[in-house]
Structures are given as structure tokens and as C-alpha cells.
BAFI-818724 format. One record per residue (C-alpha): residue number from 1; chain; x, y, z. Coordinates in nm, 3 decimals. Layout:
<nodes>
<node i="NUM" ch="A" X="X" Y="Y" Z="Z"/>
...
</nodes>
This chain:
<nodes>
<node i="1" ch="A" X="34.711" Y="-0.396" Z="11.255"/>
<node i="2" ch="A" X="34.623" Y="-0.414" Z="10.855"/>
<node i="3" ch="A" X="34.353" Y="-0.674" Z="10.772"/>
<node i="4" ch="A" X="34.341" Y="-0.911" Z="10.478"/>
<node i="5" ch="A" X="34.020" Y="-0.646" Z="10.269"/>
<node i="6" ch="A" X="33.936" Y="-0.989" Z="10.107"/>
<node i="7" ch="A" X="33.845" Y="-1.193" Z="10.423"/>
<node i="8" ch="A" X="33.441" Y="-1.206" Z="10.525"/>
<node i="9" ch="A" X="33.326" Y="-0.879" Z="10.671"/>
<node i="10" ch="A" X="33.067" Y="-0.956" Z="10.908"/>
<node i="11" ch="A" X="32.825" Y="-0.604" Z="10.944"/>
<node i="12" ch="A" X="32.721" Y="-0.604" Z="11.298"/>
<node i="13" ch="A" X="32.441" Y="-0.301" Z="11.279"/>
<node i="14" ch="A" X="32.469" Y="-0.041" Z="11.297"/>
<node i="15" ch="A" X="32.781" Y="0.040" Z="11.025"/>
<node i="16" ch="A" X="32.870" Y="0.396" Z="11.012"/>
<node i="17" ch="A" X="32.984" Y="0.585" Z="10.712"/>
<node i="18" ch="A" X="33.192" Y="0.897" Z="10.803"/>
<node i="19" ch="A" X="33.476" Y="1.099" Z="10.785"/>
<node i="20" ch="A" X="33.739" Y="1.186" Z="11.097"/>
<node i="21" ch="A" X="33.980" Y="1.410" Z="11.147"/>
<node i="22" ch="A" X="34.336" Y="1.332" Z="11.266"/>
<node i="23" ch="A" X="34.424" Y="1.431" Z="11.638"/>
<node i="24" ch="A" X="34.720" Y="1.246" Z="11.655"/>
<node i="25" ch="A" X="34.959" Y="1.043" Z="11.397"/>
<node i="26" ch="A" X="35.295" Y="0.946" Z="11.651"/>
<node i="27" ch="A" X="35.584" Y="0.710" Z="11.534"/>
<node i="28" ch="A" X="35.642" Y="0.423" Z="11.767"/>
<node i="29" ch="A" X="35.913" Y="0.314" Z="11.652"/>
<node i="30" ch="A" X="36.268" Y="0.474" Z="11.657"/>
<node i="31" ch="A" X="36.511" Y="0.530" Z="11.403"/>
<node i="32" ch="A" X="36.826" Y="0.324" Z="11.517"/>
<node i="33" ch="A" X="37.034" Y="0.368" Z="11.192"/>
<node i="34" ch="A" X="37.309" Y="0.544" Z="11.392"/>
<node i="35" ch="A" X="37.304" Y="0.315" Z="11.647"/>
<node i="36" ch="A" X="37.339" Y="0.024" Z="11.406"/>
<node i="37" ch="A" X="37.618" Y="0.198" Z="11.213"/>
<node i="38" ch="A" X="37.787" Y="0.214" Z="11.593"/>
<node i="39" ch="A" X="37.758" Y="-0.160" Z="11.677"/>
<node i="40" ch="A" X="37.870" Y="-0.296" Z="11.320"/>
<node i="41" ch="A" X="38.236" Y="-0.082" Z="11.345"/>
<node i="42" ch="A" X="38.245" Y="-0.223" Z="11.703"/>
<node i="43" ch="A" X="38.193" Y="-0.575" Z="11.585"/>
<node i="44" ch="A" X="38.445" Y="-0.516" Z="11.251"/>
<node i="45" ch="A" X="38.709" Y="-0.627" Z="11.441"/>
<node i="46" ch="A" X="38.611" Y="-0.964" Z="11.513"/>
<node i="47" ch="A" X="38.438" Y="-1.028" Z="11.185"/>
<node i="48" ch="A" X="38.748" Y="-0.919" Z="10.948"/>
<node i="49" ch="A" X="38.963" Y="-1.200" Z="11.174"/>
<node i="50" ch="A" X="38.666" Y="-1.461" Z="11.140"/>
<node i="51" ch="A" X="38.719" Y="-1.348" Z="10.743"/>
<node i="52" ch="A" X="39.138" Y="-1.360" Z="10.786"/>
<node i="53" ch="A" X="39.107" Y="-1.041" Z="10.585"/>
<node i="54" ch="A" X="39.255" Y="-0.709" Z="10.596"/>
<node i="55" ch="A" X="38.989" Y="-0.524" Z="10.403"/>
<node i="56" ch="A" X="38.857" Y="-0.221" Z="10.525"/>
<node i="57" ch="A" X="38.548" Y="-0.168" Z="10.690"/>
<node i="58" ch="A" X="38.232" Y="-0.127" Z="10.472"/>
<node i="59" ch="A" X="38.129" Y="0.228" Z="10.483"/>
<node i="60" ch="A" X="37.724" Y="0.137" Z="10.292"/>
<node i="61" ch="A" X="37.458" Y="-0.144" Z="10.304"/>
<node i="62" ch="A" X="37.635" Y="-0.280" Z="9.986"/>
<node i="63" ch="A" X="37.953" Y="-0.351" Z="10.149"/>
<node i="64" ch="A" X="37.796" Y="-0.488" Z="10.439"/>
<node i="65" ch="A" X="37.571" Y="-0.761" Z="10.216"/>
<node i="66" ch="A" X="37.855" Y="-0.842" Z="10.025"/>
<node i="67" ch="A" X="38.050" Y="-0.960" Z="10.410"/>
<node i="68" ch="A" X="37.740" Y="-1.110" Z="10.474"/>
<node i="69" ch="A" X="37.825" Y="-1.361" Z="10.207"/>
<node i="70" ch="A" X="38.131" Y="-1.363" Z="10.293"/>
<node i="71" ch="A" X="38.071" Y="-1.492" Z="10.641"/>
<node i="72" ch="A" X="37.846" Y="-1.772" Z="10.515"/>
<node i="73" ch="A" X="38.112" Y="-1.922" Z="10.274"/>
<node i="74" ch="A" X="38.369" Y="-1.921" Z="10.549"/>
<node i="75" ch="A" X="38.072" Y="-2.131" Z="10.745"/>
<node i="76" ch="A" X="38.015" Y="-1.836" Z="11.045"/>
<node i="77" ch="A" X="37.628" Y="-1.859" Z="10.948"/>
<node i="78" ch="A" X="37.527" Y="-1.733" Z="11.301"/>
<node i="79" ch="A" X="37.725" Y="-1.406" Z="11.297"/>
<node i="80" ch="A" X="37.624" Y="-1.393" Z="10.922"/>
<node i="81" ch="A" X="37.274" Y="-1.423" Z="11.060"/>
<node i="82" ch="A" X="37.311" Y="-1.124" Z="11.337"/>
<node i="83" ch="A" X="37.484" Y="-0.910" Z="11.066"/>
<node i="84" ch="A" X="37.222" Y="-0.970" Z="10.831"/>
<node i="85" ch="A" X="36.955" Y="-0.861" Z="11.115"/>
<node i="86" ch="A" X="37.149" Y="-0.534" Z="11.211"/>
<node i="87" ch="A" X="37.168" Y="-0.436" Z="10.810"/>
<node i="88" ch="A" X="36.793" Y="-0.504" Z="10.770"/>
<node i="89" ch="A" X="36.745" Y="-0.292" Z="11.097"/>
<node i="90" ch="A" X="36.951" Y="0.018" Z="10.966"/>
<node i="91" ch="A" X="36.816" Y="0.000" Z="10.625"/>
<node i="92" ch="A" X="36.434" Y="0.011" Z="10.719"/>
<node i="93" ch="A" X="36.196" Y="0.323" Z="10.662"/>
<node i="94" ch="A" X="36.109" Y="0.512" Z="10.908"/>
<node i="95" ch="A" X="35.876" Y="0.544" Z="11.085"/>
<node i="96" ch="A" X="35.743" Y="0.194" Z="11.023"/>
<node i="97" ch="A" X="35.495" Y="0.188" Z="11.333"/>
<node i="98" ch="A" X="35.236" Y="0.434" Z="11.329"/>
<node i="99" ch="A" X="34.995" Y="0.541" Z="11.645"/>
<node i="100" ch="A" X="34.669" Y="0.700" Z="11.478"/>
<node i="101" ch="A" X="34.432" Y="0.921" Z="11.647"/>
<node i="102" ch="A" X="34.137" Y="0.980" Z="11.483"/>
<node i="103" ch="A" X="33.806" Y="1.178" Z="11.569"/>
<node i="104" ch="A" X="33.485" Y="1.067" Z="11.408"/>
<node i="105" ch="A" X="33.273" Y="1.396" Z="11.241"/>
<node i="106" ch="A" X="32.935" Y="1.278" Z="11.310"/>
<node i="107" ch="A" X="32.913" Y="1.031" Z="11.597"/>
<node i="108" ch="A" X="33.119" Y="0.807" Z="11.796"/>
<node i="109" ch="A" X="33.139" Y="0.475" Z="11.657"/>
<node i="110" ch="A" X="33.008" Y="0.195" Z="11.850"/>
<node i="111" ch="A" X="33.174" Y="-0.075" Z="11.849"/>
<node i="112" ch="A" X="33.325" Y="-0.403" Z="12.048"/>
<node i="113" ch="A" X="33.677" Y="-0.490" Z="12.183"/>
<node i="114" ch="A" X="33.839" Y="-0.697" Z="11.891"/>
<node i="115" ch="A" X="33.660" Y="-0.522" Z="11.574"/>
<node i="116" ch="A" X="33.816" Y="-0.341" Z="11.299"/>
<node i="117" ch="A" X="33.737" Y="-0.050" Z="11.035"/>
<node i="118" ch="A" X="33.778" Y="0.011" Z="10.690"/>
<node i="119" ch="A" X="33.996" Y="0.334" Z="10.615"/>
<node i="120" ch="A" X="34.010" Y="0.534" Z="10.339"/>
<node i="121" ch="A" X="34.288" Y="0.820" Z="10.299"/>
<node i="122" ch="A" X="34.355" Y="1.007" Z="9.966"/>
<node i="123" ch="A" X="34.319" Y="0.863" Z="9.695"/>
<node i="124" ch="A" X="34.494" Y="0.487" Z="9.781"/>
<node i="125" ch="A" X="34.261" Y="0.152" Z="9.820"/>
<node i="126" ch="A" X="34.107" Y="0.131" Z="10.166"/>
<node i="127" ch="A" X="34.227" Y="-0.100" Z="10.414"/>
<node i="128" ch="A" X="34.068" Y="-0.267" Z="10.687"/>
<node i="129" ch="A" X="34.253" Y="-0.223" Z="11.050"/>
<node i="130" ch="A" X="34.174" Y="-0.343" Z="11.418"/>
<node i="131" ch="A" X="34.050" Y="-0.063" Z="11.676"/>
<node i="132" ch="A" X="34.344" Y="-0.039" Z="11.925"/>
<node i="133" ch="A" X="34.110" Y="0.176" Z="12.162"/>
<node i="134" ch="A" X="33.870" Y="0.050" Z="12.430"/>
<node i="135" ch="A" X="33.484" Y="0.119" Z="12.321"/>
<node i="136" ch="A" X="33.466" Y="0.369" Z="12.627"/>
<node i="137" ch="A" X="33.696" Y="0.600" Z="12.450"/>
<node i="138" ch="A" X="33.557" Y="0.902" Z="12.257"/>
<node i="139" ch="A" X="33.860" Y="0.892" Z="11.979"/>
<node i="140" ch="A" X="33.950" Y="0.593" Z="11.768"/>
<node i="141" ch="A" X="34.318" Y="0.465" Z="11.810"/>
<node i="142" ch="A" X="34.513" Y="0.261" Z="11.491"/>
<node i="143" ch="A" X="34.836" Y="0.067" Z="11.517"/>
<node i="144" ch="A" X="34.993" Y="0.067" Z="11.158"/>
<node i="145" ch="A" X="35.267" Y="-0.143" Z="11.042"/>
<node i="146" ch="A" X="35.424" Y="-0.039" Z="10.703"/>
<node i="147" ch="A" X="35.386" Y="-0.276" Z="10.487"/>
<node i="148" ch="A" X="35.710" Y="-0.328" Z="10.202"/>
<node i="149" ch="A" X="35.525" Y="-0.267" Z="9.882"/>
<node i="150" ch="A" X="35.205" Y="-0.175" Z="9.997"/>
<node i="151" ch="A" X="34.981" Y="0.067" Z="9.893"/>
<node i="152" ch="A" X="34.793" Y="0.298" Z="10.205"/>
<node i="153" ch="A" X="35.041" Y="0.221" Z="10.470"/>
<node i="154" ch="A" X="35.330" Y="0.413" Z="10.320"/>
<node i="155" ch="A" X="35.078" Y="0.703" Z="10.270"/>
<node i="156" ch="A" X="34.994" Y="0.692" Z="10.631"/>
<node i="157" ch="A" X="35.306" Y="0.673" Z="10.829"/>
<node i="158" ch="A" X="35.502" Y="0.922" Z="10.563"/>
<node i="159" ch="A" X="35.202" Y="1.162" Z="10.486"/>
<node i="160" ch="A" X="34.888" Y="1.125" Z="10.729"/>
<node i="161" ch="A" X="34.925" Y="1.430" Z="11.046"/>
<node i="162" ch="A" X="34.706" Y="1.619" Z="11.253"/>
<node i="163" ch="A" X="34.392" Y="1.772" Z="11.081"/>
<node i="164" ch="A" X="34.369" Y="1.539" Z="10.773"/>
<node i="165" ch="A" X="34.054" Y="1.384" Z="10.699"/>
<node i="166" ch="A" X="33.989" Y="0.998" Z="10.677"/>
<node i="167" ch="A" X="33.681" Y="0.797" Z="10.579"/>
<node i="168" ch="A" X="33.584" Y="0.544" Z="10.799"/>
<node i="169" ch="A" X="33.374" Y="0.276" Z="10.757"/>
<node i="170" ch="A" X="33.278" Y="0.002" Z="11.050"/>
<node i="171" ch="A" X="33.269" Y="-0.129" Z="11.267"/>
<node i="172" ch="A" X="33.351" Y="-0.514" Z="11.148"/>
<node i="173" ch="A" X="33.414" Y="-0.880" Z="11.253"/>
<node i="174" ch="A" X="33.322" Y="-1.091" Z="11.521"/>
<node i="175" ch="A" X="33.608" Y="-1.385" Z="11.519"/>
<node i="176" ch="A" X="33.790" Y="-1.205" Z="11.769"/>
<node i="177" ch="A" X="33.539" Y="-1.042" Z="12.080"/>
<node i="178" ch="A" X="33.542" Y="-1.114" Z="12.472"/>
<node i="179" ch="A" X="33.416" Y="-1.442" Z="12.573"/>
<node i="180" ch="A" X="33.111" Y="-1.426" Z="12.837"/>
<node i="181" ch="A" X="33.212" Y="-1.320" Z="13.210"/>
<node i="182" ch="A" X="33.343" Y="-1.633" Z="13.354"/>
<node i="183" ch="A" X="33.633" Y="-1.733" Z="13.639"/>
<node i="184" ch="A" X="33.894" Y="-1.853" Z="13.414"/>
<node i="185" ch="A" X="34.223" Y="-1.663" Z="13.348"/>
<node i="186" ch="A" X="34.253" Y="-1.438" Z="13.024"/>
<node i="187" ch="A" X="34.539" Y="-1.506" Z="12.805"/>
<node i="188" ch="A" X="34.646" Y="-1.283" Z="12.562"/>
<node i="189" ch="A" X="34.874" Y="-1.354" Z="12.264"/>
<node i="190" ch="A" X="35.019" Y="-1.139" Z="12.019"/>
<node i="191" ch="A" X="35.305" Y="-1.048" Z="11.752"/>
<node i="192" ch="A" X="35.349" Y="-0.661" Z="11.647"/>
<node i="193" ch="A" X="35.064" Y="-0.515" Z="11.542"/>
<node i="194" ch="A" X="34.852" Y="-0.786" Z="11.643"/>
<node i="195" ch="A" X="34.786" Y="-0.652" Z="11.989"/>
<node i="196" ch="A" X="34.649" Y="-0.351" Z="11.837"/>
<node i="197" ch="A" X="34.287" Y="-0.560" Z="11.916"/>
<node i="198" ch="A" X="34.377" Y="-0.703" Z="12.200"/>
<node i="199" ch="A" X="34.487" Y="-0.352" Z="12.339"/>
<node i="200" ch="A" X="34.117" Y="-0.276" Z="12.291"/>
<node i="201" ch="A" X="34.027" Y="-0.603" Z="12.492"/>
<node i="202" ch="A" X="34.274" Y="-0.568" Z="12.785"/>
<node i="203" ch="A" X="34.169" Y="-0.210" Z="12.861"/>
<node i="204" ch="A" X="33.770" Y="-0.298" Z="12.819"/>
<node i="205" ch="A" X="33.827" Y="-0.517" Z="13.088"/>
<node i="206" ch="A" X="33.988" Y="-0.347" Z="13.340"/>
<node i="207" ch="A" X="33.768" Y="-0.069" Z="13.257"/>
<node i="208" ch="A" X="33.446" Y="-0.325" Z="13.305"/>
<node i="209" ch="A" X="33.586" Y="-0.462" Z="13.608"/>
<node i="210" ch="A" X="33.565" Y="-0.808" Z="13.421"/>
<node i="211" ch="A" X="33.909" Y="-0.907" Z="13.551"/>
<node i="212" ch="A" X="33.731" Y="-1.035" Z="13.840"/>
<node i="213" ch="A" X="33.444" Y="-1.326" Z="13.876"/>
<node i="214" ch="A" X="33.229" Y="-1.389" Z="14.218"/>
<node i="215" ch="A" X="33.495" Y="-1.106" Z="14.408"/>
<node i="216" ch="A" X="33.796" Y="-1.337" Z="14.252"/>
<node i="217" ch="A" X="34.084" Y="-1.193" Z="14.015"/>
<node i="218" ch="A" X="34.118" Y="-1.370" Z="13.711"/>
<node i="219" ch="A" X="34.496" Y="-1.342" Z="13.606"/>
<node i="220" ch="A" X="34.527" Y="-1.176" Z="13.325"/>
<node i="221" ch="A" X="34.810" Y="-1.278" Z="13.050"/>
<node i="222" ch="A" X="34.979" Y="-1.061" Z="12.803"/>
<node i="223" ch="A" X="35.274" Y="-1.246" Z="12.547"/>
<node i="224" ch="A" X="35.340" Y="-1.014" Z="12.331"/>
<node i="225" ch="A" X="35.680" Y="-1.062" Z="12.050"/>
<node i="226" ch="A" X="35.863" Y="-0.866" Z="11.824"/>
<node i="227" ch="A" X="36.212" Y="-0.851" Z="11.698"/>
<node i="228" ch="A" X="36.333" Y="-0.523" Z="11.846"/>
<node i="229" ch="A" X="36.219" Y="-0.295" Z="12.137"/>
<node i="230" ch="A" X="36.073" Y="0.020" Z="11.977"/>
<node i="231" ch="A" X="35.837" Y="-0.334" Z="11.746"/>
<node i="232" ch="A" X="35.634" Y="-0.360" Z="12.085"/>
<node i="233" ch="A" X="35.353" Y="-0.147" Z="12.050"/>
<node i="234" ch="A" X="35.227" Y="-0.025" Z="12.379"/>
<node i="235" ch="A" X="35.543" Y="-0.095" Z="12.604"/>
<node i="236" ch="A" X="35.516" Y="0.140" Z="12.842"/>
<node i="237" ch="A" X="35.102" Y="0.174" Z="12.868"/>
<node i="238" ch="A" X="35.161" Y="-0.253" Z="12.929"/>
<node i="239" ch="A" X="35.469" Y="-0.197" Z="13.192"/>
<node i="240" ch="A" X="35.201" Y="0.086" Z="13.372"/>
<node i="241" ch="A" X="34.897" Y="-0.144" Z="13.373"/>
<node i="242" ch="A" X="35.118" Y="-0.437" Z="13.554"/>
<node i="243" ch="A" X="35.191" Y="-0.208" Z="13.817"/>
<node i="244" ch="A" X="34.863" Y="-0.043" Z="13.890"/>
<node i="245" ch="A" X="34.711" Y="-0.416" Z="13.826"/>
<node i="246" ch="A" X="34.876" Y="-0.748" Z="14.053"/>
<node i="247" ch="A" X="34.647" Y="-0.942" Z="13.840"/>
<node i="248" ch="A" X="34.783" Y="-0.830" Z="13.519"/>
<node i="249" ch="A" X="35.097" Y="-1.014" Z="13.370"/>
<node i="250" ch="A" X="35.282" Y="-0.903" Z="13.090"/>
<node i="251" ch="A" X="35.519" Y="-1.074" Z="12.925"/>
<node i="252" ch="A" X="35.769" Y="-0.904" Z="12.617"/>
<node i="253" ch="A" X="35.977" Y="-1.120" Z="12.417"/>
<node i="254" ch="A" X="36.210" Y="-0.992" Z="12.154"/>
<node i="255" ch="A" X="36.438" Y="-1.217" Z="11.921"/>
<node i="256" ch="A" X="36.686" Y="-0.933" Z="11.769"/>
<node i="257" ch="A" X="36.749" Y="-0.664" Z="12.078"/>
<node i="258" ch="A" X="37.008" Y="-0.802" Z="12.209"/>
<node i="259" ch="A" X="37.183" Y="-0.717" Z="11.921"/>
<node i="260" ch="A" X="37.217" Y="-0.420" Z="12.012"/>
<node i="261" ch="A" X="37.133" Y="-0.340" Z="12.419"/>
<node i="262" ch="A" X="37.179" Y="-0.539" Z="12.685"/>
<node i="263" ch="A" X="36.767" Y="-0.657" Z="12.692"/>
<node i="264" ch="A" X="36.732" Y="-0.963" Z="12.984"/>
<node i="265" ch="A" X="36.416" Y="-1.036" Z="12.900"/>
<node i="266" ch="A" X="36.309" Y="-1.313" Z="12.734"/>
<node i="267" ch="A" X="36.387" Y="-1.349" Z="12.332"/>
<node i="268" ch="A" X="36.219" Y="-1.716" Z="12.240"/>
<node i="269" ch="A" X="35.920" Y="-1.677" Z="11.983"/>
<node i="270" ch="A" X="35.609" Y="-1.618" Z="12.193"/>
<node i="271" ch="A" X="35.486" Y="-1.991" Z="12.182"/>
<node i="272" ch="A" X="35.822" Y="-2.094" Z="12.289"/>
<node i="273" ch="A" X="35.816" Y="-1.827" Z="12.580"/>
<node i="274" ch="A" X="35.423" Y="-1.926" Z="12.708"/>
<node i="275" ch="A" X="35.540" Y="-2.283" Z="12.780"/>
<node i="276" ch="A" X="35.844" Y="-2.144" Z="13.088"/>
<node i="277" ch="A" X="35.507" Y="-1.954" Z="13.237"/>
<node i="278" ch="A" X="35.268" Y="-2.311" Z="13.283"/>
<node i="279" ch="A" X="35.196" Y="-2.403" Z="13.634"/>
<node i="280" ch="A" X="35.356" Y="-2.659" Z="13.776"/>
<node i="281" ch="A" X="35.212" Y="-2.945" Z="13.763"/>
<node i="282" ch="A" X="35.124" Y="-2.988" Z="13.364"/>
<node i="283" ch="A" X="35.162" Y="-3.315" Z="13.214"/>
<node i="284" ch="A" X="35.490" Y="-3.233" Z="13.008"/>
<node i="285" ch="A" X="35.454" Y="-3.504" Z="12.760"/>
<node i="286" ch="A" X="35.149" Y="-3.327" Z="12.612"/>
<node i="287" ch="A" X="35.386" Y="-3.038" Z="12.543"/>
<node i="288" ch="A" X="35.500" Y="-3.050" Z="12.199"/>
<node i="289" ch="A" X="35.864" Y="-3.255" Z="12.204"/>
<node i="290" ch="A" X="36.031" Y="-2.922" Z="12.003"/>
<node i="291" ch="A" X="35.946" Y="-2.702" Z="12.273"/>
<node i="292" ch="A" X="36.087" Y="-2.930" Z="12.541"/>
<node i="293" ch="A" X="36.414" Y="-2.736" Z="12.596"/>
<node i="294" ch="A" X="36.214" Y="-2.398" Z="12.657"/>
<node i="295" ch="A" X="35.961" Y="-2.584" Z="12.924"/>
<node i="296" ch="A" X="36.295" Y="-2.642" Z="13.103"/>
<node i="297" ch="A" X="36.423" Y="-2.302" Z="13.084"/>
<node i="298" ch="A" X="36.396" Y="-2.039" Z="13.358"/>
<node i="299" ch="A" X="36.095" Y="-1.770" Z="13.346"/>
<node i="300" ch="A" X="36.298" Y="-1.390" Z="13.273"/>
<node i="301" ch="A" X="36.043" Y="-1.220" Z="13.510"/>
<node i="302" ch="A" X="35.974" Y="-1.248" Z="13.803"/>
<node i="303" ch="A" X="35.575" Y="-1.322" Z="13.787"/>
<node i="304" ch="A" X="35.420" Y="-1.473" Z="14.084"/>
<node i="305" ch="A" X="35.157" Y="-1.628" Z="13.839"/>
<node i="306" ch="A" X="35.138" Y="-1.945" Z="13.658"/>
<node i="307" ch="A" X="34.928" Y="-2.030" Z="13.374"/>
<node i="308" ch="A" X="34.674" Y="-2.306" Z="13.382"/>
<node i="309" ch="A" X="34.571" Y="-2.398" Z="13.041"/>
<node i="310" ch="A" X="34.258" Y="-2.601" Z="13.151"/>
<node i="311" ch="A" X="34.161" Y="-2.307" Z="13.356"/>
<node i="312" ch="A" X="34.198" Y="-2.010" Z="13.143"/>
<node i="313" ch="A" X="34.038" Y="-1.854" Z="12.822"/>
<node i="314" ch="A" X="34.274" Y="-1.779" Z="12.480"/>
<node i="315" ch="A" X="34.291" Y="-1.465" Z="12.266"/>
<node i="316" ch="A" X="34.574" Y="-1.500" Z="12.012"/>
<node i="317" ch="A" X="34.642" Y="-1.249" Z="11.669"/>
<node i="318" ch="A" X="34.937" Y="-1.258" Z="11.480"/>
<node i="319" ch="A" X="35.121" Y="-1.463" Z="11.224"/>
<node i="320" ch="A" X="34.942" Y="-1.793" Z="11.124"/>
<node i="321" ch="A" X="35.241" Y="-2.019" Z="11.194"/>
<node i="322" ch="A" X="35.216" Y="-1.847" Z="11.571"/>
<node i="323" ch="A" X="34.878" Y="-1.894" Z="11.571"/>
<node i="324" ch="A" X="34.877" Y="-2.267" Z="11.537"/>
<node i="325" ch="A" X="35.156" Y="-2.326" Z="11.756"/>
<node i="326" ch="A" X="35.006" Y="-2.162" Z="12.039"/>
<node i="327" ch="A" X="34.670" Y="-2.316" Z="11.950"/>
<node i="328" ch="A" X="34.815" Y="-2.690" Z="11.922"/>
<node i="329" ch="A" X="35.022" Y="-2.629" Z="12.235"/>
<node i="330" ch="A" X="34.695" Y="-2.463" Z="12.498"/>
<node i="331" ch="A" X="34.488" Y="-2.751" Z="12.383"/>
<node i="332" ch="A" X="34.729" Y="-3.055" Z="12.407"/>
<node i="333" ch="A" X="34.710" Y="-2.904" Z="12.766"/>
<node i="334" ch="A" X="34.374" Y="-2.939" Z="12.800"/>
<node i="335" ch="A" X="34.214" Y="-2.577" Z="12.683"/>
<node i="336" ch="A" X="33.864" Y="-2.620" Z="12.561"/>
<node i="337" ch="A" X="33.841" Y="-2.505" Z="12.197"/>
<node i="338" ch="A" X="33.545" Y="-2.310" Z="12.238"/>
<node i="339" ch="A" X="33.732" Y="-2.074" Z="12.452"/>
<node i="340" ch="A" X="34.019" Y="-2.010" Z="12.169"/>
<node i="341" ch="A" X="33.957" Y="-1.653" Z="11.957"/>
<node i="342" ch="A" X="34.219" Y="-1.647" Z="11.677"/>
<node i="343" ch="A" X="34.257" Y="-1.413" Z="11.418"/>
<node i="344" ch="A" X="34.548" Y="-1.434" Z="11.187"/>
<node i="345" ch="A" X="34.754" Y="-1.296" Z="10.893"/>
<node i="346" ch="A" X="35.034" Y="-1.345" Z="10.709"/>
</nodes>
């Protein structure tokens, strides 16, 4: 996950100067421009009657934009909407989600769950990112987004492979660390790249054994959303650790894959999602009215778990607007603000 460079950079000692070398630079993402292409001729069809056309079918982005419009004037704004999503989708670089390996030179960094680095590559403005990998790992890990316009990122995921050298600088930042030992439940909360920290978190503590208090498993909570599948970073390592882990509860949610699979998990925003997972018993008229409808709704997984805001600690990093929903929501419900970490972008 990319950090704002022009937030507060607290120095915990000791910060390290020095270069590593690339082990690994994976896409995690897919590119699904062919699969795209597939579902818009299959849904042509249907959209040329909702049109009461008889023009062909558009063979380029262009064309597709233009029917776009065309579905909004003739008042079909939802399938304009899913059209519109599908174009985006087929049109994006790729790779746009990067996994980053990187080997320090001259020592391993120190460092704890939920700090970041500064990264320097070529000759493009550093960046500040969050350590994906647990402190008990020898190599550093990186979740990178591409960022439309930016200035490293498209560097990275186009140019950066195995053997190239990067300057690191860090560690940084204590807003976002591992509350003291204690027996309430951990709940994580991310969008994309915003798990890349709490990756680092969730492995520390099964690592640490600090999923467990006085011989007692504390549950611990992963809601984690993106728009499509191949957007979750970590899918698989998170579908793993709930098997090897009863305790650990992970929870996907993605608003634009049914689009194109046939994905039965849930696809509400993440705060929207957290609120089908409370325990029974929460006073409901201290959940936010809007989010009524999804408090109703039936849980997608099957998770014998429920969450109990006034017994459980928060970890949330993502978009602000996310941020603050999930934030308002927890504490309505009676979670003590000193146990909410938030760090958030956008």
C-alpha cells in the first residue's frame, strides 16, 4: 500500500539506510481483457433491445462508452452502470497489483507489524509503503497498487524484476501497531492494498501465539473488499490460514465480480458486510439507520463466530470514507476508542 510522503513520519530508532535487491516482483492481479471482451458480446443482445437498435456490436472501448451513454438517456442507468464497470475492467494496465520481494544488503530491518518504508527506485520520487511481511521474516514483502498518473508505481509494476536494486529507508509510523496482549477479539479491516499492514499484523500473531489470552482463543476477524477477485491481495494465503486456524475468520467482499463469475460471496462495501457478522444480541438501534437493510441480511459464509464490538479490539486501513463508517458504526456499539488503530488514504 502507497503512503501519503507528506504525512508525519515518526523515526522509531533505529532507521536504516540501505539498498536491497529484488527476489521477487509477481503480478497479483490478472489480465481479464479477454474475458471482458467475452461477457460484453454475450450481454449485446439484451442491451441493443433495451436500446431498440439494430446497430452492430462495438468492436473498441470507444464504441462501448459511446452505448454507455446511450443506455443512460434511454434511463437503463444500472446496466449502464455494469457496462461502464466491465469497460473500466478491460481497459486497465496490467499488472496493476504488484507482490515485491526485496532483500536488504546490509542487515535485516527491524521493524513492527503495521510500519512502512520509504522506497527509492531509479531515478522517480520515493514513496513511502506499508511492510506486508511479518517482522520474523528475513525478506521484506510490498503490496503495490498502480496508481493512474503516478510517478514510482508505474515504474515498479512495468519495470522493477528480480536482481534490481532499491533504496530503502525505515522503518516508520506508529498509528497503526498491535495493541497490548489482552482477551478481546482482533478485528481486522481493510480495502485493497490496505491489508498489505495488516498482513504483517495477522501473521505476527499467529506467529507470537497472541491469538490466545489466559489458554483462550481470541477470534480473529479479517473484512477485507475490493471490486474484483484477482483486487484481493492475499486470497489464497487468507483462505489457508482459516483452515489451519478455527479461530481465524476471513471475510472477502467484492462489489464488481459478479459481473463476470458466478462469486456467492458477499459484495456489500466492507462496513455494510461487518454489520450481518455482529452477535446476536446488539442493540440494533445504535446501528446506523442506512445500514439497517444489511443487519437484516443473511451472513454468505458459514462462520461459526460472531463479532462482539464491546469485546473486541479494531484495526482498520483503507479509504477514509471506509474508515469512518466502520469507526462510527464499532463505537455506536460500544467499542472503546482507545482500542481503534486507523490509518487512511484517499
Amino acid at each position: 500500500m502507497e503512503q501519503d510522503p507528506d504525512r508525519p513520519q515518526e523515526k522509531p530508532d533505529p532507521v536504516v539506510d540501505q539498498t536491497a535487491r529484488v527476489t521477487e516482483a509477481r503480478p497479483m492481479d490478472e489480465s481479464r481483457a479477454d474475458e471482458v471482451g467475452e461477457e460484453l458480446s454475450r450481454r449485446w443482445p439484451d442491451v441493443a433491445e433495451r436500446l431498440d437498435g439494430d446497430a452492430d456490436e462495438p468492436t473498441d472501448v470507444r464504441g462501448w462508452k459511446q452505448v454507455v451513454d446511450e443506455l443512460v438517456e434511454a434511463g437503463e442507468e444500472r446496466t449502464a452502470d455494469e457496462i461502464d464497470a466491465l469497460i473500466d475492467r478491460a481497459d486497465r494496465s496490467y499488472p496493476s497489483l504488484l507482490g515485491l520481494r526485496l532483500t536488504p544488503d546490509e542487515q535485516r530491518l527491524a521493524f513492527d507489524p503495521g510500519q512502512y518504508v520509504r522506497i527509492s527506485f531509479e531515478e522517480e520520487e520515493p514513496r513511502v509503503y506499508s511492510l506486508a511481511s511479518s517482522p520474523n521474516e528475513d525478506e521484506l514483502e510490498l503490496c503495490i497498487t498502480r496508481v493512474p498518473g503516478g510517478e514510482l508505481t508505474p515504474s515498479l509494476l512495468d519495470g522493477a524484476k528480480r536482481g534490481d536494486d532499491l533504496f530503502v529507508r525505515g522503518p516508520f509510523g506508529d498509528e497503526l501497531s498491535l495493541l497490548d496482549e489482552s482477551d478481546r477479539d482482533m478485528v481486522f479491516v481493510a480495502t485493497g492494498t490496505g491489508v498489505a499492514p495488516l498482513r504483517s499484523m495477522i501473521r505476527y500473531t499467529f506467529e507470537e501465539g497472541l491469538d490466545s489470552h489466559d489458554g483462550e482463543n481470541r477470534d480473529v476477524w479479517l473484512f477485507l473488499g475490493a471490486s474484483w477477485r484477482d483486487d484481493l491481495p492475499y486470497h489464497a494465503e487468507f483462505e489457508e490460514l482459516s483452515r489451519e486456524h478455527e479461530n481465524f475468520h476471513y471475510v472477502p467482499t467484492l462489489s464488481q465480480e459478479r459481473l463476470l463469475t458466478d462469486w456467492v460471496g458477499e459484495t456489500a462495501y466492507v462496513q455494510q458486510t461487518l454489520v450481518k457478522y455482529l452477535a446476536e444480541g446488539v442493540d440494533r438501534e445504535r446501528v446506523p439507520e442506512e445500514l439497517h437493510g444489511h443487519l437484516d441480511s443473511e451472513a454468505r459464509y458459514d462462520i461459526d463466530a460472531r463479532l462482539d464490538p464491546e469485546n473486541a479490539e479494531l484495526y482498520i486501513c483503507g479509504v477514509g470514507r471506509m474508515c469512518e463508517s466502520v469507526t462510527d458504526v464499532t463505537e455506536r456499539l460500544g467499542l472503546p476508542e482507545r482500542v481503534s488503530k486507523v490509518e487512511s488514504y484517499g
